[in-house]
C-alpha positions in Angstrom: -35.4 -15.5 14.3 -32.6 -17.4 16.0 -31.3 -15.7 19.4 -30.8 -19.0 21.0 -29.5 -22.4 20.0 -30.2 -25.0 22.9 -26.5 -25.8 24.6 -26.0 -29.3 26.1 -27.7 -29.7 29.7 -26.7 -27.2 32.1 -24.5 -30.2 34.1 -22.7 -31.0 31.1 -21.4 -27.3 30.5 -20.6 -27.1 34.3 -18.7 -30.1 34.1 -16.1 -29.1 31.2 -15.9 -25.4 32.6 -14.8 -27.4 36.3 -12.4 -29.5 34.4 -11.4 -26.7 33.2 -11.0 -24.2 35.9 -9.1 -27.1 37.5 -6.8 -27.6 34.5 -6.1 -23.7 34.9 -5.1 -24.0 38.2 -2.5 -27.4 37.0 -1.0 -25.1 34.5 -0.7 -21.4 36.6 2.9 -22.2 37.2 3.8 -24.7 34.0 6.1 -22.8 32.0 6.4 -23.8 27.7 9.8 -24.9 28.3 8.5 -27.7 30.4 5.8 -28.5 27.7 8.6 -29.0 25.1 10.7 -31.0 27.3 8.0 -33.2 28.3 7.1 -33.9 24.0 9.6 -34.0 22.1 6.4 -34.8 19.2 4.5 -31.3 20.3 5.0 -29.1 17.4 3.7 -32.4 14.8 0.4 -33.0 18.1 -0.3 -28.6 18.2 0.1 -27.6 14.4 -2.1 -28.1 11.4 -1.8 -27.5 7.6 -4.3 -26.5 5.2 -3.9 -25.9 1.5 -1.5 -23.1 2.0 -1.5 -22.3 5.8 0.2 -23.5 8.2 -1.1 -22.9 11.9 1.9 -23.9 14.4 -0.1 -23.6 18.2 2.7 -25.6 19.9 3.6 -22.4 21.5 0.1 -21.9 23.8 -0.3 -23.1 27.2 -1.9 -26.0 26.3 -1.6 -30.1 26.3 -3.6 -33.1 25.2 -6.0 -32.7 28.1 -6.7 -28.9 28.0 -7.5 -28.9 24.0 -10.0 -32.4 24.5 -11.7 -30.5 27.2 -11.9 -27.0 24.9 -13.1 -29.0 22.2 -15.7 -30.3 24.5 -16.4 -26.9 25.6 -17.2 -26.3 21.9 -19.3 -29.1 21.8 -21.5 -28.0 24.9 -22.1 -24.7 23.7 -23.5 -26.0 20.4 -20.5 -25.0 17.8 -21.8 -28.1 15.6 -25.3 -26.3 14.9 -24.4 -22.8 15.2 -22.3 -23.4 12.4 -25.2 -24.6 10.6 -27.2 -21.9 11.7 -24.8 -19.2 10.0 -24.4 -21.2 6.7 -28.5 -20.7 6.6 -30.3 -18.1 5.6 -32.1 -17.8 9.3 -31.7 -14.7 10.9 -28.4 -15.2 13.1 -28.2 -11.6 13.5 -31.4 -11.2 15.7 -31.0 -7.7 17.3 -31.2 -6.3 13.5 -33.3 -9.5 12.4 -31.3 -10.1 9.4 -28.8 -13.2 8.7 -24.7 -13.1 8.4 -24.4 -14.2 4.6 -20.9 -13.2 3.8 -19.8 -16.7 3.2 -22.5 -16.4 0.3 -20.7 -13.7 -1.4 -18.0 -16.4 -2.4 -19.7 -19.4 -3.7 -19.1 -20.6 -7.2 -21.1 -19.3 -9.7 -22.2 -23.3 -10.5 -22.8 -23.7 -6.6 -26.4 -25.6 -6.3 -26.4 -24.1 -2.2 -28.6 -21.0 -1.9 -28.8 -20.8 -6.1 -31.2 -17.7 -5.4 -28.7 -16.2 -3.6 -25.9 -16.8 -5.8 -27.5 -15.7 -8.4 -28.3 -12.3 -7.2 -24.6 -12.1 -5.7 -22.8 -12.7 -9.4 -25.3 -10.9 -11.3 -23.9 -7.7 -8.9 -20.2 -9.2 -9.5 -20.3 -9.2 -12.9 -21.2 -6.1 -13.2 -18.7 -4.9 -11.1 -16.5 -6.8 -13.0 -17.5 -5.3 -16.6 -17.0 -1.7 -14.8 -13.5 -3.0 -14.1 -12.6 -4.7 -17.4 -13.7 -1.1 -18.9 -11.3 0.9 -17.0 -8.4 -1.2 -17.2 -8.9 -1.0 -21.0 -9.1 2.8 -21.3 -12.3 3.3 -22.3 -14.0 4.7 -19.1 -13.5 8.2 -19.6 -14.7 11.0 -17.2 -16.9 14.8 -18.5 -14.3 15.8 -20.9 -13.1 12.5 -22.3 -10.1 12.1 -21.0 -9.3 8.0 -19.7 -9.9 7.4 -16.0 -6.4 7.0 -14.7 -7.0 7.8 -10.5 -9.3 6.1 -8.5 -10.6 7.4 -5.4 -12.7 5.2 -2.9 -14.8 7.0 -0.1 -16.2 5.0 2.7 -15.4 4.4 6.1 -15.2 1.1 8.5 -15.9 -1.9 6.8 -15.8 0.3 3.6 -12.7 1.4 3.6 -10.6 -0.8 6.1 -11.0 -4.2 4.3 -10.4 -2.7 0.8 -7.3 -0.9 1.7 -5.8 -3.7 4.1 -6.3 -5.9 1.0 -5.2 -3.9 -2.0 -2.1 -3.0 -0.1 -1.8 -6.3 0.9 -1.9 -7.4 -3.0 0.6 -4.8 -4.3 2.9 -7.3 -5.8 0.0 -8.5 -7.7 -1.5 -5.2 -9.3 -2.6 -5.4 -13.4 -1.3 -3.8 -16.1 -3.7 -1.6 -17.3 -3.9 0.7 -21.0 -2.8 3.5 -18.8 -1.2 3.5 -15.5 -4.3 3.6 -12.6 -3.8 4.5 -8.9 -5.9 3.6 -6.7 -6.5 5.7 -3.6 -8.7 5.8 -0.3 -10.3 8.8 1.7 -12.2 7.9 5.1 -11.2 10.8 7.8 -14.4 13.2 8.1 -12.3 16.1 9.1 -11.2 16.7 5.3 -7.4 16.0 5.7 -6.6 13.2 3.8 -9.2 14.6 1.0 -7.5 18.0 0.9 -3.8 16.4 0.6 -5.4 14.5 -1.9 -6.7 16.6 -4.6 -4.1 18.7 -5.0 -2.5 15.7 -6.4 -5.1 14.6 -8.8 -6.8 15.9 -11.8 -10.9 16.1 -11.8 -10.3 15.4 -15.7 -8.9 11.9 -14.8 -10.6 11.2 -11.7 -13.2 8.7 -10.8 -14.9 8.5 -7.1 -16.4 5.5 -5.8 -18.7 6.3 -2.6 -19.1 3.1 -0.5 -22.2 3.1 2.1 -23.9 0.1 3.2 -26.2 2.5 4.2 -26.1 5.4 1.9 -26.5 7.7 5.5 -22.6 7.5 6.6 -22.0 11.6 7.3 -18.9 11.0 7.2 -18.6 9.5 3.6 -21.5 12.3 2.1 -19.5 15.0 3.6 -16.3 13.6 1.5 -18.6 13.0 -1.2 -20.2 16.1 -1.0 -16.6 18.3 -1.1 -15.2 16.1 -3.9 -18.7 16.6 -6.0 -18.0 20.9 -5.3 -14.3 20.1 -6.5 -15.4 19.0 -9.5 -17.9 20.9 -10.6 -15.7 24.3 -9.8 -13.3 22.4 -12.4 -15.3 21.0 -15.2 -18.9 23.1 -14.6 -22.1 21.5 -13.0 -23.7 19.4 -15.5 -25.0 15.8 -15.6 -21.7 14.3 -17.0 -19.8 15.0 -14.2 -22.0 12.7 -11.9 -22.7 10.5 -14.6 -19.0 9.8 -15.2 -16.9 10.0 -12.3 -18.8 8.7 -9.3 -19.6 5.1 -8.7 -22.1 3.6 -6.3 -21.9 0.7 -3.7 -24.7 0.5 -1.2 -28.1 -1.1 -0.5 -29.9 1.1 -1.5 -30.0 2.1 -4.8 -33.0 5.0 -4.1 -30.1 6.8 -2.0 -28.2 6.7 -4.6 -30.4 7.7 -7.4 -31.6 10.9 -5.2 -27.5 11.6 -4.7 -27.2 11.6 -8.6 -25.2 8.5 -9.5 -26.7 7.5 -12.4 -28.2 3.7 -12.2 -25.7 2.1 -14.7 -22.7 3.4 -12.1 -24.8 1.8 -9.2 -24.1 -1.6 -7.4 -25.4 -3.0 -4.6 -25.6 -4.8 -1.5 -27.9 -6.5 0.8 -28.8 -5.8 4.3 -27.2 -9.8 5.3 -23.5 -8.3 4.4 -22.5 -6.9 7.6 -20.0 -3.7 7.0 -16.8 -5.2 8.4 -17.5 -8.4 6.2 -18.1 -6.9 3.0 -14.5 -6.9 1.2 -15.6 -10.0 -1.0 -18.6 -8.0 -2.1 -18.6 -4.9 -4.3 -17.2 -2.8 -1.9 -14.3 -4.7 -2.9 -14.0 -2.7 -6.3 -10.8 -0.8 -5.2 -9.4 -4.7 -5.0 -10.4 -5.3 -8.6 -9.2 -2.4 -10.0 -5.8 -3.2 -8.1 -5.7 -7.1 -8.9 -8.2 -7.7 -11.6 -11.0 -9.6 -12.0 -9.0 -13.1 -11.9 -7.1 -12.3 -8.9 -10.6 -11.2 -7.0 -12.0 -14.3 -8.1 -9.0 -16.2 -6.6 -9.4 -13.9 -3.0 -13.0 -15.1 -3.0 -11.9 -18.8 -3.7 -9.7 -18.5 -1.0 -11.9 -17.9 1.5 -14.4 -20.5 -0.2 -12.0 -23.3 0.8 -11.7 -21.8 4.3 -15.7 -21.7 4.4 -15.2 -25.3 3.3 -12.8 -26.0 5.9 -14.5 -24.4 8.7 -17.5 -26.6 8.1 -16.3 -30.0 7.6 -13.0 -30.8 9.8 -12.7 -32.2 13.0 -12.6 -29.5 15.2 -9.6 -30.8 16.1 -8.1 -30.1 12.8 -10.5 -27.0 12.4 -8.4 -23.8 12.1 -10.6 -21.5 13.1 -12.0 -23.7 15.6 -8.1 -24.2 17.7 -7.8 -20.4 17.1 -11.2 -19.4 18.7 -11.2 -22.4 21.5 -7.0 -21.3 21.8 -8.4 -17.3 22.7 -10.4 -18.5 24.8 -8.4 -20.3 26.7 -5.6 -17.4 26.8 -8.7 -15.0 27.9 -10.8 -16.6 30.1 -8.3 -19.1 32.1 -5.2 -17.5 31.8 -6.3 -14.0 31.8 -4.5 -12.5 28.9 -7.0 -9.7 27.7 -4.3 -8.6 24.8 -3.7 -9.6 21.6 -1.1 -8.6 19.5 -0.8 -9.3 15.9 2.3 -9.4 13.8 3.0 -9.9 10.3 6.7 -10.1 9.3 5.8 -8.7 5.8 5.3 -5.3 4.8 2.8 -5.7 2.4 0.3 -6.8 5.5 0.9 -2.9 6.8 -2.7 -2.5 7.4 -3.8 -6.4 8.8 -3.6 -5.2 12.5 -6.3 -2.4 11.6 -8.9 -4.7 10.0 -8.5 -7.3 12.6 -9.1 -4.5 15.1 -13.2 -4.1 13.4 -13.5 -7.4 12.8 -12.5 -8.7 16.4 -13.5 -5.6 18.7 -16.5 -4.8 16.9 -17.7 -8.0 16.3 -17.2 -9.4 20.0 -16.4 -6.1 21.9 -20.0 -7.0 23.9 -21.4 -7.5 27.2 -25.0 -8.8 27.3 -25.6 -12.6 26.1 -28.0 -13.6 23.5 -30.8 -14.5 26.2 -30.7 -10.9 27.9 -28.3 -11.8 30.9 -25.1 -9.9 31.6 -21.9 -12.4 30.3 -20.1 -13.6 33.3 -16.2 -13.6 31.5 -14.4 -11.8 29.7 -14.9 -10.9 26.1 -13.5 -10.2 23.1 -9.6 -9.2 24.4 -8.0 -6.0 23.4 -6.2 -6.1 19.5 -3.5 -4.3 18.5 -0.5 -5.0 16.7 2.2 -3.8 13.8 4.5 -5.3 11.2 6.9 -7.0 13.0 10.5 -5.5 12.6 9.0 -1.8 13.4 7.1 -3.4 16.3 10.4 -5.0 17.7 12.0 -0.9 17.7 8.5 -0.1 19.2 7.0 -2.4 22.1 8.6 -6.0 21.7 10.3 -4.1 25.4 7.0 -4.4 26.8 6.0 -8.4 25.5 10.0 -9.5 26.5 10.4 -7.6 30.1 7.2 -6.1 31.0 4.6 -6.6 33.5 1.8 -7.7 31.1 0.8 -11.1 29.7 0.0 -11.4 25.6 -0.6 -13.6 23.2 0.7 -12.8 19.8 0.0 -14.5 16.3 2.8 -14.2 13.7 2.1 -14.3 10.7 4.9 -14.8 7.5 4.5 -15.7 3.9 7.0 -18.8 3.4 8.0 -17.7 -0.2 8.8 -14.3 -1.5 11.0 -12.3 -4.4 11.2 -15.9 -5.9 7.8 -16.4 -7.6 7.2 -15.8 -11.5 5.6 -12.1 -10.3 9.3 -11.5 -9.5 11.7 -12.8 -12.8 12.2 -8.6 -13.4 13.7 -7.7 -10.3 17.2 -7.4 -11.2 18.3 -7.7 -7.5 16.0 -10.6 -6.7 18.4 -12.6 -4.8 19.3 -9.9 -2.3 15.9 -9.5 -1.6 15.3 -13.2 -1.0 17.7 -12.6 1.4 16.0 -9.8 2.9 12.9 -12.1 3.2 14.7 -14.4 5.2 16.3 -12.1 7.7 12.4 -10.8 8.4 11.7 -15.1 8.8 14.7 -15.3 11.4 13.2 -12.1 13.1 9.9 -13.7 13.1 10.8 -16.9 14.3 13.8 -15.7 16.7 11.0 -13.4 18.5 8.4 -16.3 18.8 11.3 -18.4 20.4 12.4 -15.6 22.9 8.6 -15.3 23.9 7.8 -18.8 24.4 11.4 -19.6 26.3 12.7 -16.5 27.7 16.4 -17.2 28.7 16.5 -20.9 27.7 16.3 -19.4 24.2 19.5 -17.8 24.4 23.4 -19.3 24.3 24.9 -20.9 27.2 27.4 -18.3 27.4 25.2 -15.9 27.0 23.8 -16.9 30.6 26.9 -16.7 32.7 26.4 -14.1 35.1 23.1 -12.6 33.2 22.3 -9.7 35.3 18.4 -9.4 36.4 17.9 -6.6 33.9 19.2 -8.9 30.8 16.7 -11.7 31.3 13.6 -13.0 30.1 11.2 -14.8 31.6 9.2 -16.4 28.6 5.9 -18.3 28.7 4.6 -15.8 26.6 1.8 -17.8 24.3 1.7 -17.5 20.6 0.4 -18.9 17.2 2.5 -18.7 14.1 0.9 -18.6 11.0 2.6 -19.5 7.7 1.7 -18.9 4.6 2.8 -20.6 1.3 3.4 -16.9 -0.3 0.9 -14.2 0.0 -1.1 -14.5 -3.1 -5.1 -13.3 -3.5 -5.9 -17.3 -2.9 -4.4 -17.6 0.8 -5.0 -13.7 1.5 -9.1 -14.9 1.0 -7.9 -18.0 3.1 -5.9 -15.8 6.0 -9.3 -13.3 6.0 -11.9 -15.8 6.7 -9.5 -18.0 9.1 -10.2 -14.6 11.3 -14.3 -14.6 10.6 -14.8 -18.1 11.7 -13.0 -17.2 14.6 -14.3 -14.3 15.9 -17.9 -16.9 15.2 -16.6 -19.5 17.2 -15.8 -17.3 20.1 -19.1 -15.7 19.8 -20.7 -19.2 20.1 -18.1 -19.8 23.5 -19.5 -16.3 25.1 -23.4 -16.5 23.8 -23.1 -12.9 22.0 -24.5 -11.8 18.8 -20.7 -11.2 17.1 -23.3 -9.5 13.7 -24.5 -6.1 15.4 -23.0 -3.1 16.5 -25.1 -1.2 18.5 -22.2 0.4 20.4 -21.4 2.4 17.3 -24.6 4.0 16.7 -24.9 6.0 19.5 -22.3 8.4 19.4 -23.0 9.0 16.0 -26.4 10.1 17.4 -24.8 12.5 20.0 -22.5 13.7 17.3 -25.7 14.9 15.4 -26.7 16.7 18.6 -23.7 18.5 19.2 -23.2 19.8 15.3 -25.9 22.6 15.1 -24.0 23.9 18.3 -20.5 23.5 16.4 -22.3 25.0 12.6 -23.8 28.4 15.1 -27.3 27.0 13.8 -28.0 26.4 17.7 -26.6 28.3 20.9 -28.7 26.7 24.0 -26.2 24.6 25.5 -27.4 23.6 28.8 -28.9 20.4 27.9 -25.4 19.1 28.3 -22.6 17.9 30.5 -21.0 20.6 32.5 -17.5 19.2 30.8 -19.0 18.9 27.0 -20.6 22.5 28.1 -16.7 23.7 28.9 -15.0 22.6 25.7 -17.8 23.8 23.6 -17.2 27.4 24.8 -13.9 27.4 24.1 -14.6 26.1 20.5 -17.3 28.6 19.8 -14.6 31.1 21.2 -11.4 29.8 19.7 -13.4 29.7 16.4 -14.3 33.4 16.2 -10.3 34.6 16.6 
């Protein structure tokens, strides 16, 4: 059980944090513009490329000094071995006693490294992959024998945020199938988007897929439980109902045998596959069914080259490395504690979302791996949009407002021009579309970084105070080649490594969430009150006490 890798020697660690702290205090009042006009070569020293990504950090509050002495930082708190430590299959995760394997669910299939492993993993892919092949073709078919031709996934978290972001994400790229197949996702527990839903679909045509790590999620089984009741009022309760339009994904397959999915529609996970990391597992059959089996097997090769990556470069060449040691930097020493992230591409609707669970859950902690309360700042606050609505919604706030942020944009070089594209009869006005959001997404990094030194000399003659900008805003822009499944996989696990790198930095566990738990406990104290199976209310808050009344009350007329 690993809760502690041995950092350099206490000294050493209070050296780089005093260099530092005193490296902070050079640069409280060094504005970007300054940076630039000092090094004329900074965007070729603060930007690296990778295979299809570009990350341009020339626009962070950094120099030469600062990122030596955050890579040295890195090096004090171990990086080097951690990152050992998570491509192992020692228990990383310690508070749950389980290791963070989700880099395993994208080896090769030929990959000699944790063969075992990989075994097990494709075995589970490939038969995800023959269920996919099989509805693609037609010949899944649901109680009456009519083809599949709507799929529903139910899950929640990590079930549903990754699979969504990503088959949105991958529109452009979606299969042709025997008969058109949508694809659709459910994850509120109060029943709205379910109920909007089926009065849409047919339970003829419909298949459900109920993802669960756990098998326990309320709020899945409750979905699962109204969408089993819709179909059996349609088609009768029999055994080919269950047997023909619900699919499995959890660890355990005993939950789902006792639900009713028969074992041929079951496939499973393992208790190292953290929720919010699970995408390139099986609970990434809404993906496959959007992009087919060769475009999942290029999202997980992706993210294999950024697992590559993240092991083997210099950290000063290490993507995920700059961008964990870089929000650090902007947390702990310039106190930004906001985040904003910003894709200037619609399809990347739902990236802010995902990022949200993986940062915030991950890293949203307060006690250190030995026991002691952390003594900085954490993981900062995420949030963010697609870019042209977020410039008509709070780019106010970021140009004139009182609060510092560091933003990452984030823009596909190519679009509208790939072969994907030859049928678009008005391809050229859309390339042109692309490159007004790549002027907006460049223009608002620029304003950001240099506030009125941005603008035209004329535009500065007589600027009143309320027309200015101040600038020194810090951001990363990320680039990629196009947005494909291969650097979607690479843009995902850039984001893993570094919310592990900053975990490494603070001393958390980034692989548990206990903070979730507990209110789902509460929750399941407070139901038998809501249900009128309960009435002894006393035990609680005099607040919780209040609103219940009025419930209970409101309920009855």
């Amino acid at each position: 059980m690993i809760k502690h890798i041995q950092p350099f020697p206490v000294q050493e660690q209070a050296s780089v944090l005093e260099r530092l702290v005193s490296l902070q205090k050079q640069f409280k009042d060094v504005h970007l513009n300054t940076l630039f006009a000092d090094d004329p070569a900074r965007f070729s020293l603060f930007s690296v490329e990778h295979d299809q990504i570009v990350l341009d950090f020339s626009k962070h509050r950094v120099d030469q000094n600062i990122l030596k002495a955050l890579v040295e930082l890195a090096d004090a708190q171990s990086l080097g071995r951690w990152i050992k430590t998570l491509f192992s299959s020692e228990q990383i995760n310690y508070t749950e006693q389980r290791a963070a394997m989700h880099w395993a669910l994208r080896l090769p299939r030929d990959s000699a490294f944790q063969s075992e492993i990989t075994a097990q993993v494709h075995a589970q892919l490939d038969r995800m992959y023959a269920l996919v092949e099989k509805i693609h073709a037609g010949q899944y078919r649901g109680a009456t024998g009519e083809v599949i031709q709507d799929v529903v996934n139910i899950g929640v978290g990590g079930s549903d945020l990754g699979p969504l972001m990503v088959t949105h994400a991958l529109s452009d790229f979606k299969v042709s199938t025997v008969k058109p197949l949508a694809v659709h996702f459910v994850s509120t527990m109060d029943g709205s988007q379910l109920s909007d839903l089926l009065h849409q679909l047919r339970p003829e045509t419909t298949l459900f897929i109920i993802s669960s790590k756990s098998f326990g999620t309320i709020d899945t089984l409750s979905n699962a439980q109204t969408v089993r009741q819709w179909l059996e009022k349609a088609l009768g309760s029999n055994d080919k109902i269950l047997k023909n339009h619900f699919i499995g994904v959890s660890t355990k397959p005993e939950k789902m045998t006792e639900w009713g999915i028969a074992a041929d529609k079951q496939l499973q996970l393992w208790d190292w596959v953290g929720g919010r990391y699970s995408l390139w597992s099986c609970i990434g059959l809404p993906i496959a069914l959007t992009i087919g089996v060769a475009g999942f097997k290029q999202l997980l090769a992706g993210a294999h080259a950024i697992d590559q990556h993240f092991q083997n470069a210099s950290f000063h060449q290490n993507i995920p490395v700059l961008m964990g040691l870089l929000g650090a930097w902007n947390n702990n020493f310039l106190d930004i504690q906001t985040h904003a992230v910003l894709p200037y591409d619609g399809r990347l609707k739902y990236f802010a979302a995902y990022l949200q669970q993986l940062e915030m859950e991950s890293n949203g902690k307060s006690i250190q791996r030995n026991g002691d309360k952390v003594d900085t700042a954490t993981c900062p606050i995420v949030w963010g949009e697609v870019g042209p609505n977020a410039q008509h919604a709070f780019y106010q706030l970021l140009h004139q407002g009182t609060h510092s942020v560091s933003c990452d944009f984030i823009a596909p070089v190519k679009r509208y021009n790939g072969n994907q594209f030859t049928y678009v009869e008005n391809a050229d006005a859309l390339v042109e579309q692309h490159h007004l959001a790549l002027s907006n997404c460049l223009a608002q990094s620029r304003l950001l970084a240099f506030g009125n030194q941005a603008l035209a000399v004329d535009e500065l003659q007589d600027l009143p105070a309320y027309k200015q900008y101040s600038g020194n805003q810090p951001s990363s822009t990320i680039l990629l080649k196009e947005l494909n499944p291969y650097s979607l996989g690479m843009l995902i696990a850039m984001y893993e490594h570094k919310v592990f790198v900053q975990s490494v930095l603070w001393n958390i566990n980034p692989f548990d969430q206990w903070g979730v738990e507990k209110g789902k406990e509460i929750a399941n104290q407070l139901l038998p009150i809501l249900n009128r199976e309960q009435d002894d209310i006393s035990k609680f808050d005099v607040s919780t006490q209040g609103l219940l009344k009025i419930i209970l009350d409101k309920s009855i007329n």
